[in-house]
N, C-alpha and C positions, 0 to 999 in steps of 0.2 A: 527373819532372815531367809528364812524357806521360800515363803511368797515373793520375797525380794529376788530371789534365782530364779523364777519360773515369770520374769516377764523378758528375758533377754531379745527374742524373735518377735517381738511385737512392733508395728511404727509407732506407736506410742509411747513405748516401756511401760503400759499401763495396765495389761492386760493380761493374766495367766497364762501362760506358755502349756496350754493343754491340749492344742492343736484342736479343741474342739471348735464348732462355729453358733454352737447354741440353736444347730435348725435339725430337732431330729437326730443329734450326735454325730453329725456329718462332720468330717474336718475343714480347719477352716480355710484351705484352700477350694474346696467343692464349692463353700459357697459362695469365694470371689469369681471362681468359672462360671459359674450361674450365674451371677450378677454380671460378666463379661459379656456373657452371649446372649441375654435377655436387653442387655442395654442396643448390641445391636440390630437384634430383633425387630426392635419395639422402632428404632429411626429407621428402618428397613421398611416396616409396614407402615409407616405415616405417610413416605413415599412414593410407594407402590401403591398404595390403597387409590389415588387420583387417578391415576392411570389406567385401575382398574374398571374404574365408576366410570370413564371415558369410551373404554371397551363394552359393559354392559350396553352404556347407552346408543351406541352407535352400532351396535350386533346386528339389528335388523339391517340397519343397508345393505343391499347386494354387494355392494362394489365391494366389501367389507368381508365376502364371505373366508374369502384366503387367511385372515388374519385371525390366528389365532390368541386367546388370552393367554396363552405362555409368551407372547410375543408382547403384550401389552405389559406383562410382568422383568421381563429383559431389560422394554425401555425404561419401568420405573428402577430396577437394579441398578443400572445403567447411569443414571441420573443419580442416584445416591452414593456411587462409587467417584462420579466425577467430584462430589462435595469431598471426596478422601482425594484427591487429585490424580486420581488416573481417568487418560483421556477416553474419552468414547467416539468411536468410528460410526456416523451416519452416511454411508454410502459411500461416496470417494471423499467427504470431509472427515477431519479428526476435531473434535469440538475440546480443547484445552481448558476452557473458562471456570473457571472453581466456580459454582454458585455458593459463597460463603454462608448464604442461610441455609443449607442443607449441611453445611458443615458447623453451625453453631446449633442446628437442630443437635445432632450426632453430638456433639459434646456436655447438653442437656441429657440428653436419655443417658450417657455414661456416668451422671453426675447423680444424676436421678436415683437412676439403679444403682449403682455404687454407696450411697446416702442409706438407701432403703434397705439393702440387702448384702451388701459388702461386709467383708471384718477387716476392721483396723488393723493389719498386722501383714509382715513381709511376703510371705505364703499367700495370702490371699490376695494380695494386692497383683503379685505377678502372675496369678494365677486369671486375676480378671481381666487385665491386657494381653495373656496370651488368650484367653477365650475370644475375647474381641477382631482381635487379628486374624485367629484360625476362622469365624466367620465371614469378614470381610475378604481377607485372601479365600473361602472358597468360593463366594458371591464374584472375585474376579474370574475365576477357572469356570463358573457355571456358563458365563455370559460371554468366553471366550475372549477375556482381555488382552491375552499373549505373553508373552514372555515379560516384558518393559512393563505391561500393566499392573500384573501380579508382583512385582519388584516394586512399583508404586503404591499399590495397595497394602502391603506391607508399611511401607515405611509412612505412608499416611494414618493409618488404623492405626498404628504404633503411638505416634504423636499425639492424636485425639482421644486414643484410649490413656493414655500416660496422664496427661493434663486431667481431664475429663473424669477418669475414674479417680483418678486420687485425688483431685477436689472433692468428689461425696466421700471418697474416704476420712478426709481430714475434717471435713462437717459436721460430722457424728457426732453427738454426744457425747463428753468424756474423749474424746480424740487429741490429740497432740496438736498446736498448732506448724504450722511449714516451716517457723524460723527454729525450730526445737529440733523435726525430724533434721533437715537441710544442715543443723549449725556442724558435720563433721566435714562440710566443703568450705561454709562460706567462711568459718574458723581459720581459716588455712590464707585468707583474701585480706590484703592490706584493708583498712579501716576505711581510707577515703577512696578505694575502689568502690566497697560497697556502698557508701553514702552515693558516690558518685549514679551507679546504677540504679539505686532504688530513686534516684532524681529522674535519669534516663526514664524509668520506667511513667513517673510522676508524667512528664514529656508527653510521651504516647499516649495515657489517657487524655491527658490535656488536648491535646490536638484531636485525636477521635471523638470531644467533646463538640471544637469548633466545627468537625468537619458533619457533625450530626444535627448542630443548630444548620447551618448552610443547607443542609441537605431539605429542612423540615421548610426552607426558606422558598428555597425551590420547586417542592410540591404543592405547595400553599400558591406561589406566583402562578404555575403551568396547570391549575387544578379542571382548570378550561382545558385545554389541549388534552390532557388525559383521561379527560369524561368524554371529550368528543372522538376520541379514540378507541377508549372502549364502547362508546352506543356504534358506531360505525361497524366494530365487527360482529353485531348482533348477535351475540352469542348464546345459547340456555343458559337452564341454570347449571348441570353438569360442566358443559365449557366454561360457566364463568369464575365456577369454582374449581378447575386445570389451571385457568389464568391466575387467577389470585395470589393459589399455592407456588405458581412460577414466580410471580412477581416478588411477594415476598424473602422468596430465595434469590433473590438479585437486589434486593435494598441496602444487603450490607456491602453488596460490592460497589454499589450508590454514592456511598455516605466514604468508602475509601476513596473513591474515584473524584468525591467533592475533598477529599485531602490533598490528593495531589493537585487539584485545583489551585487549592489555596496554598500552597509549598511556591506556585511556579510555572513548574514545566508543563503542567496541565495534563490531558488523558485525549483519547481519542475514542470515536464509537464507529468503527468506518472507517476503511483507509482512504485521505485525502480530506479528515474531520480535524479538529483539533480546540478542542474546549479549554481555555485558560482565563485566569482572570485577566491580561492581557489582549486578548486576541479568542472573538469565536466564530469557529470556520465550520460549517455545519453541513451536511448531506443527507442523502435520501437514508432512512432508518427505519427498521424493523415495527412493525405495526404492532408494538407492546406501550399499553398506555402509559408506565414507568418511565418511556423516555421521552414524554410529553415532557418531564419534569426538566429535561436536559435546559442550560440559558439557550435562549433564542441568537441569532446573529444578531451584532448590534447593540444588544447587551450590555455589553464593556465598556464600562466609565469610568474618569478619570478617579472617581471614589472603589470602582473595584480591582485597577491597577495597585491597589496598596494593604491587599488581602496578605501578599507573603511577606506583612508587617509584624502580622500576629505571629509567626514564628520566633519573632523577637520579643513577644511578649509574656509565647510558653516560655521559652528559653530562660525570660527573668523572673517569671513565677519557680520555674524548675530551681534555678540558682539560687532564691530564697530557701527553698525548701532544702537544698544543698547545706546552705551555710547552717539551717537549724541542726542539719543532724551532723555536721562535718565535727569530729575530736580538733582539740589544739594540739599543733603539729606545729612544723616548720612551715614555711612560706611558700612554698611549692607544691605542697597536699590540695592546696584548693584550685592550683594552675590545671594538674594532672588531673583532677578529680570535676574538672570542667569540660576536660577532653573525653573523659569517660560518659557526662551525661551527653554530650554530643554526639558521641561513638551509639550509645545504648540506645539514643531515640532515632537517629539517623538509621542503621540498621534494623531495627523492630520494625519503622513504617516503611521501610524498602522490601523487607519479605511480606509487609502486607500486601502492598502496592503489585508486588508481582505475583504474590496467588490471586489476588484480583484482575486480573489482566489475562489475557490469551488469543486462542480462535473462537468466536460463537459462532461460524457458520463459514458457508462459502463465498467467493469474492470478495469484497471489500471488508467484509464481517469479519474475515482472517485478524483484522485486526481491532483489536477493542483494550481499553486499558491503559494502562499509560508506564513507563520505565520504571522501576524501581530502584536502579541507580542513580535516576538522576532526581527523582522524588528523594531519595531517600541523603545523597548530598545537599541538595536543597536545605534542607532539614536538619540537616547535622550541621550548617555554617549558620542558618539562621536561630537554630539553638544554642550553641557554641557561642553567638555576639551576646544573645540574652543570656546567658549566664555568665556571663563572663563580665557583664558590665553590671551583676549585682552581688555574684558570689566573691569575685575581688575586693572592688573597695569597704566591704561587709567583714573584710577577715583582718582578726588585728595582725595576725602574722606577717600577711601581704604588704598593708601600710607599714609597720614598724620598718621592713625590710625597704620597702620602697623610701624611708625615711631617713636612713642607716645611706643609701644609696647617691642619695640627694645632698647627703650631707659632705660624703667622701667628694662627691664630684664637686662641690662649692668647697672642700677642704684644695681641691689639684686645684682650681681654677685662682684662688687666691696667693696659695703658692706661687702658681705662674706668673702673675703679676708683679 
């Protein structure tokens, strides 16, 4: 009974309430702030370190004498604070564009180090997101982000570290899994909300799935255009390993941007561009060999006109998955509970669709990306018809009522007669 009162402040309730952390008798908040500020560290310097190796190498040029390595250190801050979505100002441009793979870096090293040196327990957990935060908020104030920046940076660090560090947290060994800590909110959530959601959710990988075959489909077609892109900028090896590390930090905004593709409304790279399976309208593009991958004009066949099919095909995959976990209810749990995975997946790939999207540069480049409103409608109607044409007729509720319905109305109709 004793040991049973000393796990109350744990996320697990599995774990002594001795505030110790087992590193050295340190409590166990020390050691989720060191695991906070070490996870940002460590995405900091992955970063930074290219930039640096660019500056080494290019020190000898004259023209280069001005530029100092605090300066080559800036732009790699700079660039890792964009992956938290705060903008970076190059000159009179403001460059908006999330590189998502500097943001799934950042949420690997929180996951990492949270895994490896975090404690399971309340205290330490909010101890390692405010470490995280207090880093990246002062990585904005170093680099002179501004007022709007460091407001940003805040509430991006926040998000990344939240996610990020409490998945290593929940990893651990002997940890709790997320429906155990979570069950005092989603307890409280009608039954076929929550199926409905964890459908929604099903959604979203699903489509993130199709949108990464497409994508892999695309670098495999354009593998010419983007060899002959990169030999043309002749670059060392220091340049070509700058490039690389860029590229890969823009693949996942690739593989979104091959989502909206296939949703519909399609993306742009270039203002007056407009990529859809529909219609592809193309212009002069930034000499990175990643958008060799882009379709070509011309492209577009009457077989890829029928790409935002497959929306109807998550949709009925989701709505299976719906009906397995859906409780027996009344006839309307599975109505509402279809609106919600349409609501869930629609809005999830609409906040992707628009942290993917922004300014990457000046002129035309202002705009790159594609709506997330209107990706993300796309996607909630075309999820919506697929679930709804297999979570329905799948529910006996539905039919029974529909039966009940069909019967009254051939009951007035004979009457009438």
């Amino acid at each position: 009974m004793a040991q049973a009162g000393r796990r109350v402040l744990t996320i697990g309730d599995r774990t002594p309430k001795d505030g110790g952390s087992g590193i050295d008798g340190a409590p166990r908040w020390a050691a989720g702030l060191a695991a906070g500020v070490q996870a940002a560290i460590l995405s900091l310097a992955v970063v930074v370190a290219p930039t640096l190796a660019a500056y080494v190498a290019t020190s000898a040029d004259p023209t280069n004498d001005d530029v100092g390595w605090l300066r080559s250190v800036a732009v790699g801050a700079g660039i890792w604070l964009l992956g938290h979505g705060v903008p970076v100002a190059a000159g009179a441009v403001t460059v908006t564009l999330v590189p998502l793979g500097i943001t799934l870096l950042a949420l690997f090293a929180c996951f990492a180090s949270a895994r490896r040196s975090g404690r399971a327990a309340w205290s330490g957990y909010a101890a390692s997101v405010g470490g995280y935060v207090a880093v990246v908020t002062v990585v904005a104030i170093a680099v002179s982000a501004g007022a709007l920046g460091v407001g940003r940076a805040v509430v991006g660090a926040a998000a990344i570290g939240a996610v990020g560090l409490g998945a290593g947290l929940l990893s651990q060994p002997g940890a709790p899994p997320l429906r155990t800590v979570s069950r005092p909110v989603w307890i409280r959530v009608p039954g076929f909300v929550r199926a409905g959601a964890a459908a929604g959710a099903v959604a979203i990988a699903l489509l993130v799935g199709v949108a990464v075959t497409l994508t892999v489909v695309w670098i495999v077609a354009g593998r010419e255009t983007i060899t002959s892109v990169g030999q043309s900028l002749a670059l060392d090896a220091i340049g070509g390993t700058v490039l690389a590390v860029a590229q890969l930090a823009l693949v996942p905004n690739l593989v979104v941007w091959a989502l909206a593709y296939v949703a519909g409304p399609g993306f742009v790279v270039g203002a007056g561009s407009h990529f859809a399976a529909g219609e592809v309208v193309a212009g002069p593009l930034p000499a990175l060999p990643l958008l060799g991958a882009l379709p070509a004009p011309g492209g577009s066949t009457d077989l890829t006109t029928w790409w935002p099919l497959a929306l109807v095909g998550v949709g009925a995959l989701a709505g299976w998955y719906l009906h397995s976990r859906l409780a027996r209810g009344t006839w309307w749990h599975p109505v509402l509970a279809s609106a919600v995975v349409a609501g869930v997946a629609g809005m999830g790939t609409g906040v992707l669709v628009s942290l993917a999207s922004g300014s990457a540069g000046p002129a035309r480049m202002t705009e790159v990306g594609a709506s997330g409103l209107l990706v993300g409608l796309a996607v909630a109607a075309g999820v919506a018809l697929g679930s709804v044409l297999v979570a329905l007729p799948a529910s006996i509720e539905v039919r029974a009522a529909v039966a009940r319905a069909w019967g009254r109305f051939r009951h007035h109709g004979v009457a009438a007669d």
